[in-house]
N, C-alpha and C positions, 0 to 999 in steps of 0.2 A: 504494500500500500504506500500508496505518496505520502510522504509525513505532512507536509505542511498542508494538503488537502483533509489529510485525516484530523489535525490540530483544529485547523479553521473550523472547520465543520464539528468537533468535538465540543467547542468552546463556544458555538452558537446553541447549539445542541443543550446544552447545560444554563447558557445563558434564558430559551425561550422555557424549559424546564420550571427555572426558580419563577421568571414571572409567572406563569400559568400556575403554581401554586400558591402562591401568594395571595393569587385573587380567591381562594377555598377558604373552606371554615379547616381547622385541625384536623380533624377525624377527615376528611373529603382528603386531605393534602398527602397522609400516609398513604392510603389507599390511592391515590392517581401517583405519587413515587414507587410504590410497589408495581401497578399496571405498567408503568412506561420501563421500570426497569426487565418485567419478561418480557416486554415487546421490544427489547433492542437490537435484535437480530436484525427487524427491519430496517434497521436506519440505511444498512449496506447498500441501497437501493438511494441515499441521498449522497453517498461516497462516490457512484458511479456517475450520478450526474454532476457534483462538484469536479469530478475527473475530466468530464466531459466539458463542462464549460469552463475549465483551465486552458482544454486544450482550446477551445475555441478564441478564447483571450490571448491566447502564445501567438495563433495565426495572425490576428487581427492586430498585434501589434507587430508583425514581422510585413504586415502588408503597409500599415502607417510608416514604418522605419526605409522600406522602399520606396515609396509614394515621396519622405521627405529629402529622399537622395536622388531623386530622377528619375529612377529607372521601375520598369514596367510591374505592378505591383506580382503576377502571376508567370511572367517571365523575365528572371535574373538577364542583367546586360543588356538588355530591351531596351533603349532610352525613349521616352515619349517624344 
């Protein structure tokens, strides 16, 4: 796993957590900690799309980095 996808998403993950129990009475807040912690298997399924629109951020700045050098954003040494 990417670490710093896996971080980001660990640390949002935790952060939208605490707010959503916050807004509970006590007894509601254990019980929705207990729920979310068997359901974390699923999160894997937000690692892939974080993975996914990483990659799509790498692209989109490798096409800005070209666009600001001249050259053709989808073919290298292409000058416009």
């Amino acid at each position: 796993m990417n670490d710093l996808a896996g971080a980001h998403h660990s640390r949002f993950q935790t952060e939208g957590m605490r707010a959503g129990r916050a807004m509970l009475p006590p007894i509601a807040r254990d019980l929705a900690s207990e729920t979310l912690t068997r359901s974390f298997p699923t999160i894997g399924f937000g690692v892939k799309a974080l993975r996914s629109k990483a990659q799509t951020t790498r692209q989109n700045v490798r096409i800005a980095q070209h666009s600001l050098s001249g050259a053709h954003p989808t073919k290298p040494g292409l000058e416009l």
